[in-house]
C-alpha positions in Angstrom: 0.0 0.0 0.0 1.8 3.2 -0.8 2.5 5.6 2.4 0.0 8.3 3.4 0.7 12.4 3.5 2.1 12.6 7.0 0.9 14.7 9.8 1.3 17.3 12.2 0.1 16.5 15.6 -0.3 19.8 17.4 -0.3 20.4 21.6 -0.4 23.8 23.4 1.8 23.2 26.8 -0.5 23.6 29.9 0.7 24.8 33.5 1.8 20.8 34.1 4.3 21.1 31.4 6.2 23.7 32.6 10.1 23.3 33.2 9.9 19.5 31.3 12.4 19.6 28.7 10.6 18.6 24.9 12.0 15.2 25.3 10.4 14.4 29.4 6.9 16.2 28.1 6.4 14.2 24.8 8.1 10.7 27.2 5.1 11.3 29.6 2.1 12.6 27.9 3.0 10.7 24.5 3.0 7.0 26.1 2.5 5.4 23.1 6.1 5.9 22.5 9.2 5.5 24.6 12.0 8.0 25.2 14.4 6.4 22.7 12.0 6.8 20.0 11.4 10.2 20.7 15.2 11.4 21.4 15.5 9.7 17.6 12.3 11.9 16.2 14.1 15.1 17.8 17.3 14.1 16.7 15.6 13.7 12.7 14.0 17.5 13.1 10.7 16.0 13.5 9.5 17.7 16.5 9.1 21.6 16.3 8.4 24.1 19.5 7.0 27.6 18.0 7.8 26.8 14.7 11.6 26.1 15.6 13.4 22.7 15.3 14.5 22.2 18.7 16.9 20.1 21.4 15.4 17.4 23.8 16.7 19.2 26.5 15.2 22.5 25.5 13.0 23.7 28.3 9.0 24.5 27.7 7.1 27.0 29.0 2.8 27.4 29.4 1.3 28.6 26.3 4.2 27.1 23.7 2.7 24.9 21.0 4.7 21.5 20.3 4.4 19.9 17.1 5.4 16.8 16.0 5.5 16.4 12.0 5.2 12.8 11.4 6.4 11.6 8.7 4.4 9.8 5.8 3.4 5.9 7.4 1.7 2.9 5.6 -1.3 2.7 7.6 -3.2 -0.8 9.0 -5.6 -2.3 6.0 -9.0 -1.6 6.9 -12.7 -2.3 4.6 -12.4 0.6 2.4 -16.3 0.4 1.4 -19.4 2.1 2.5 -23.3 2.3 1.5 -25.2 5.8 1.1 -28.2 5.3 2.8 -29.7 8.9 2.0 -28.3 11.7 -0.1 -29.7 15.2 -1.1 -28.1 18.6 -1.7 -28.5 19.1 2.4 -27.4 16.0 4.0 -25.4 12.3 3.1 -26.1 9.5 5.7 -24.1 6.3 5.0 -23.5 3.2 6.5 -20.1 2.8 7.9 -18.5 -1.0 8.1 -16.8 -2.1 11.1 -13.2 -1.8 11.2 -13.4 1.4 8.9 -12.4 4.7 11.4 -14.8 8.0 11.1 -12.2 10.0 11.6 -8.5 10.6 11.6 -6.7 9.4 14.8 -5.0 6.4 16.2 -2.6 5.6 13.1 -5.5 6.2 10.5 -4.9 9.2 8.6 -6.5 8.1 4.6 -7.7 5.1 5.9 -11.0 6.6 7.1 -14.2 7.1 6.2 -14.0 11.5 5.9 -11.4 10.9 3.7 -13.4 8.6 1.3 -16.7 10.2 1.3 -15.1 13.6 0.7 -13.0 11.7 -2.0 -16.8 12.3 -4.0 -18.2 14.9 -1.6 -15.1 17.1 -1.1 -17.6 19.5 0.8 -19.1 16.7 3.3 -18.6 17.3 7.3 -19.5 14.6 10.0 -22.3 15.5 12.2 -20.8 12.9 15.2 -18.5 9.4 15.0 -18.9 6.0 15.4 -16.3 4.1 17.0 -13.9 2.2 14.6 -15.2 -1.7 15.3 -18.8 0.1 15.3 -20.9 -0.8 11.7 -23.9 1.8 10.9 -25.3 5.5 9.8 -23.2 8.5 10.1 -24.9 11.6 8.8 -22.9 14.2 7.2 -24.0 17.8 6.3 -22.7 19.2 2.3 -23.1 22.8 3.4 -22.7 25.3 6.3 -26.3 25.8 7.1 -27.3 22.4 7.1 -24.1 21.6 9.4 -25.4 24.8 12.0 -28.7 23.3 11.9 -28.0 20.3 12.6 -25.7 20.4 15.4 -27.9 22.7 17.2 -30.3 19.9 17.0 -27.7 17.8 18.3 -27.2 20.0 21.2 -31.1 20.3 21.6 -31.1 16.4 21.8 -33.3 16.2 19.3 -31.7 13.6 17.2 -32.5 10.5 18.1 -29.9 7.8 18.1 -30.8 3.9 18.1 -28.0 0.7 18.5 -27.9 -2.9 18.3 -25.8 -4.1 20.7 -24.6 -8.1 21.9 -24.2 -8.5 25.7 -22.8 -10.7 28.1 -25.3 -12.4 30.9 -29.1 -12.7 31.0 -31.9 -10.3 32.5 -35.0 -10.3 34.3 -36.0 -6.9 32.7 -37.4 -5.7 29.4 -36.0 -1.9 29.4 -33.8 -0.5 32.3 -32.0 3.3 31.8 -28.3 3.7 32.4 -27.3 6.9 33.8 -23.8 6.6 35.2 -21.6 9.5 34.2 -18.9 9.4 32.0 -15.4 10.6 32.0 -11.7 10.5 31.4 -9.4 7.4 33.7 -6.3 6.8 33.1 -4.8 3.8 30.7 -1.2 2.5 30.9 -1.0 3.1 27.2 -2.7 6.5 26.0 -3.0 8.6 29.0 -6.1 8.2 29.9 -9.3 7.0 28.1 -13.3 7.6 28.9 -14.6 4.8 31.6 -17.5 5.2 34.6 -16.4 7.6 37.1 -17.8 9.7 40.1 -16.4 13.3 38.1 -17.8 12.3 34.4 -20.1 14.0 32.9 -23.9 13.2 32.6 -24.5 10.6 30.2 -28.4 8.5 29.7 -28.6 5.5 27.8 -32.3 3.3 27.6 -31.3 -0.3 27.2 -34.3 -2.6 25.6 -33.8 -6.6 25.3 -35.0 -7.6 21.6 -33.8 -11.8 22.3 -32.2 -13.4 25.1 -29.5 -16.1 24.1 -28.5 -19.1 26.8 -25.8 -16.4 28.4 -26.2 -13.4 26.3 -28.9 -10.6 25.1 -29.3 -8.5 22.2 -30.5 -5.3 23.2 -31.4 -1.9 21.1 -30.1 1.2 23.0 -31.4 4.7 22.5 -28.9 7.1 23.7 -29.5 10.5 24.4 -26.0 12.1 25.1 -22.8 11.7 23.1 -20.0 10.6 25.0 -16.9 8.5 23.8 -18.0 5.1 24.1 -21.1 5.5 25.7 -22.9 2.1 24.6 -19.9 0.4 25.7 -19.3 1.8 29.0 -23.3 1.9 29.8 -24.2 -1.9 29.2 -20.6 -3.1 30.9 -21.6 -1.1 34.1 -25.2 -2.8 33.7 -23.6 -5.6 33.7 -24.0 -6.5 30.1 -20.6 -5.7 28.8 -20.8 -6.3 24.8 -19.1 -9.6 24.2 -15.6 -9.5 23.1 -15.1 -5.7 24.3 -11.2 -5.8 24.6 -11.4 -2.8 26.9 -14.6 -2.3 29.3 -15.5 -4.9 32.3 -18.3 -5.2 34.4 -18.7 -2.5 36.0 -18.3 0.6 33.2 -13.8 0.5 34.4 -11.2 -1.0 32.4 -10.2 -4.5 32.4 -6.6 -5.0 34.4 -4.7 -5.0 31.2 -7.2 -3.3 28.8 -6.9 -3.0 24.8 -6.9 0.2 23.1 -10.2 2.0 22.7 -10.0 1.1 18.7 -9.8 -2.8 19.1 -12.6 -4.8 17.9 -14.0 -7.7 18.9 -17.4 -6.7 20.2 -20.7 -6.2 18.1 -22.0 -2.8 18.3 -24.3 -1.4 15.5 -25.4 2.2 15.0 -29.1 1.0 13.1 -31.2 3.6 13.4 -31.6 8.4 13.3 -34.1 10.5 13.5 -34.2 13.9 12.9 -35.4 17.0 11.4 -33.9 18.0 7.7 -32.2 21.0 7.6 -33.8 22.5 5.0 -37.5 20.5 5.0 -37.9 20.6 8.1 -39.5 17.3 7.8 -39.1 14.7 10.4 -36.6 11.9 8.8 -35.9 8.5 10.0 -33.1 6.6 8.3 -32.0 2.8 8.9 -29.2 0.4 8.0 -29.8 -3.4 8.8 -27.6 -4.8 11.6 -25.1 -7.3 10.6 -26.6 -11.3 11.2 -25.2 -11.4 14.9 -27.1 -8.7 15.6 -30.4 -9.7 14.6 -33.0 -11.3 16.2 -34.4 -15.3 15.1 -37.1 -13.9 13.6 -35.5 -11.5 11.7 -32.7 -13.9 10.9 -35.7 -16.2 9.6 -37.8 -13.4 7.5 -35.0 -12.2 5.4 -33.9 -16.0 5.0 -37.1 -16.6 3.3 -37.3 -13.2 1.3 -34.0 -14.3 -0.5 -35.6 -17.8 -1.2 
């Protein structure tokens, strides 16, 4: 695969990182790296402080801006394929596979899904992300207004945002609402990653069971706030934690020696929005069919007999 463009990953130094040399700062805020790799980045020019190549054992100061300009990388193969769902001169919705990131972040710089819709819709902004092992609809706006519509309606939480999820355990329930908040812990790779915890923010999540299976359920989950990995985090501190979830145990914390938040291995499915279109006003509801492991028997069984 031929290498990617490069970036330039940008930090402004906060009061912590004051009198840490470049080479201690990026050692313990950058832990994805260790200090040889860094002192060898420095040493190749790579890492610039207010626009000027500089020493490791140049001293920061609050309010200086650190960039490292890395250099072009082959990224991981990932599915390089999507479905448009909806499309008008407002808005795209499409149907994201797992595997395929939203965004740029973690490695992924082309190998994302931005960069391949706006590959044909160079004008196209993402309303909100899915995770990178989560399949289903991401809505973009194709112009400014519909984007500043939109958003506000985001922040009015009045989109409506429906999952399929696959959890561990049974329950004696139909519907139970998750309400736990949601914020930053730390993680002995990244820094810190979002988990349950007392000083989160608020976050709601409405859990419905659609099948129960020997020791797992398949439940559809309405959230109504946003946070990073919300589904996740909700049903693990339910104690449903979406089977094969390299990161989350019961509980909503992080397993003893957690993955990175960009592993897959669980089944998570964003299937179903509704919302108001930006220039209709029209209420819209758009769908994208889970994948077979997260359907129920019955549906399993009805689209079985259609393709017959």
């Amino acid at each position: 695969m031929a290498l990617n463009r490069g970036w330039s990953y940008r930090e402004q130094v906060g009061p912590e990182g004051a009198g840490h040399t470049v080479l201690s700062y990026l050692t313990a805020t950058r832990l994805h790296s260790t200090e040889l790799e860094w002192a060898a980045r420095i040493e190749r020019g790579e890492v610039e402080v207010e626009g000027t190549r500089v020493r490791g054992d140049a001293v920061l100061y609050p309010g200086q801006t650190v960039v490292w300009n890395r250099p072009p990388w082959d990224e991981d193969a990932v599915p390089r394929h999507y479905d448009v769902v909806h499309e008008d001169e407002a808005i795209l919705v499409v149907n994201k596979p797992s595997g395929l990131p939203t965004m740029p972040a973690g490695g992924f710089l082309d190998n994302t899904l931005l960069t391949l819709v706006r590959e044909k819709h160079p004008e196209a902004s993402p309303l909100h992300r899915l995770g990178r092992c989560t399949s289903g609809l991401v809505l973009f706006a194709r112009h400014k207004d519909a984007a500043s519509q939109l958003a506000r309606a985001w922040r009015d939480h009045s989109v409506r945002k429906t999952y399929r999820a696959l959890g561990l355990g049974s329950t004696r329930t139909d519907m139970f609402v998750i309400d736990v908040p949601i914020g930053p812990v730390p993680h002995p790779l990244i820094g810190t990653v979002q988990a349950a915890c007392e000083h989160g923010r608020p976050s709601h999540s409405v859990a419905v069971v659609l099948e129960q299976r020997h020791d797992q359920t398949l439940f559809s989950i309405e959230i109504t706030t946003g946070r990073p990995h919300q589904i996740r985090i909700h049903m693990a501190y339910a104690g449903h934690p979406l089977i094969g979830d390299p990161l989350y145990e019961m509980g909503g914390g992080l397993k003893n020696h957690p993955g990175l938040p960009g592993d897959g291995g669980y089944f998570l499915h964003a299937e179903r929005l509704q919302f108001a279109h930006p220039a209709s006003g029209q209420r819209m509801t758009v769908t994208a069919t889970p994948p077979p492991e997260l359907q129920t028997h019955h549906e399993l069984v009805n689209s079985s007999a259609l393709a017959r």
